[in-house]
N, C-alpha and C positions, 0 to 999 in steps of 0.2 A: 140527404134524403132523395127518393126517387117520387116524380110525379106521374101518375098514371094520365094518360088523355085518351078517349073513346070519340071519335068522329061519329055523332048522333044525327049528321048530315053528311052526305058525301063531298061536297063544295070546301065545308068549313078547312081554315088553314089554323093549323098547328099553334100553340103558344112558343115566341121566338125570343131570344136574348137577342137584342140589336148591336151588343158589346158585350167583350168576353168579361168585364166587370159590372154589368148593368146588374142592379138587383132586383130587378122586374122582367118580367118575363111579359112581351108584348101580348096584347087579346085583339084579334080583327072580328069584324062583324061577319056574320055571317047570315047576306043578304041577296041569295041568287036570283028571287026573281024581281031584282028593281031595286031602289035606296030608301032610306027614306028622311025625309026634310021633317025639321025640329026649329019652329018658330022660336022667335027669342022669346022664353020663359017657359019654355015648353019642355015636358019630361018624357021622356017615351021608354022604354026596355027593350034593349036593343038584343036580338039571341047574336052567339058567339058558333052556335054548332059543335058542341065540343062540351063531354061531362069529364070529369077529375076523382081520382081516389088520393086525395092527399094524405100523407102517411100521420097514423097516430102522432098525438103530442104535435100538432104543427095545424096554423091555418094557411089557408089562402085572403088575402089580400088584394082587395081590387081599388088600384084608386087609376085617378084622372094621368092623362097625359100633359106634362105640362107645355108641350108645344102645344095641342089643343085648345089649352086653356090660355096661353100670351096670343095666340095669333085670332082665336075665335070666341073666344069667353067659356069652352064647354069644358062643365065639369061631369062629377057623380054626385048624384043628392048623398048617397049615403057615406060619404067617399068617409075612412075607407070601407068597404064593403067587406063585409068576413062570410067567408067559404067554409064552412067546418068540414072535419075531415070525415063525418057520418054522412053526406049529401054527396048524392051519386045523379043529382036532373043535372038537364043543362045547363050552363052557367050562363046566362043573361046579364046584361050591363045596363043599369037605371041613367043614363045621359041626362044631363038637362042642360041646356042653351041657355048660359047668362051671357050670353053677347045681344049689338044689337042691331043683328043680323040674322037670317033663315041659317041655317048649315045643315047641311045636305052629307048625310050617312051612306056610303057604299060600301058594297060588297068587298070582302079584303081589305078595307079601311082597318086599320089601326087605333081603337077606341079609346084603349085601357091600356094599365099594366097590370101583371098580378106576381105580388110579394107574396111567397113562400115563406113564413115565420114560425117559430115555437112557442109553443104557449106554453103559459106556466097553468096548472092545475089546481087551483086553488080550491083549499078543501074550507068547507064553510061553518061556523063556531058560532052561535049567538051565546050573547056576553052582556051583562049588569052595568060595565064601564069600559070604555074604551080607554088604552091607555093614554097619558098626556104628552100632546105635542104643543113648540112653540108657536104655531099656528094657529091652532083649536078649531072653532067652527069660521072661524074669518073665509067669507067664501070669493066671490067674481070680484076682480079688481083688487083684493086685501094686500097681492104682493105687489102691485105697484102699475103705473098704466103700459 
């Protein structure tokens, strides 16, 4: 599939593969005039400058960096964060600081990744029983700690 990217900022930098097998596609901030600092516990939405046409049948995918998150504690609240392929704003990234420390957001900083996936379509049926599984309703914890 092809991803479309629209610079909705001049500044903003591109989504980049860091490696030719990485399955994420890097997101920086896009922060020209200044950073900005994210108290520990603190959430902020962070813009990226940069909207997407991701192609029918396929989301976007935004999760955490995990060097951000071993060296700083930052992750995404919603991680992962899904992009559908009918949203054309800007793409924005929900940060929040579980470290416990300030960390400090810059311009072309390196926020996120974003996984390019296919979705399945799931067409919807309501139903009198669902069929039986060995599980059944056994829900958090049932298969084991």
């Amino acid at each position: 599939p092809t991803l479309l990217v629209r610079r909705v900022h001049p500044a903003a930098e591109l989504p980049r593969r860091m490696s030719a097998d990485a399955a994420g596609l890097d997101l920086a901030a896009c922060l020209p005039g200044g950073a900005e600092t994210l108290a520990p516990g603190e959430r902020r939405l962070i813009p990226t400058g940069i909207a997407l046409a991701i192609p029918t049948g396929y989301e976007g995918q935004v999760r955490p960096r995990s060097g951000l998150a071993l060296r700083h504690g930052l992750s995404i609240v919603n991680a992962p964060g899904t992009i559908d392929a009918d949203y054309r704003g800007e793409l924005k990234v929900l940060l929040i600081n579980l470290g416990d420390a300030p960390f400090v957001v810059r311009h072309g900083e390196r926020i996120a990744q974003l996984v390019v996936a296919p979705v399945a379509m799931a067409a919807v049926r309501e139903v009198e029983l669902l069929p039986e599984a060995a599980r059944g309703d056994a829900g958090f914890g049932s298969t084991g700690t």
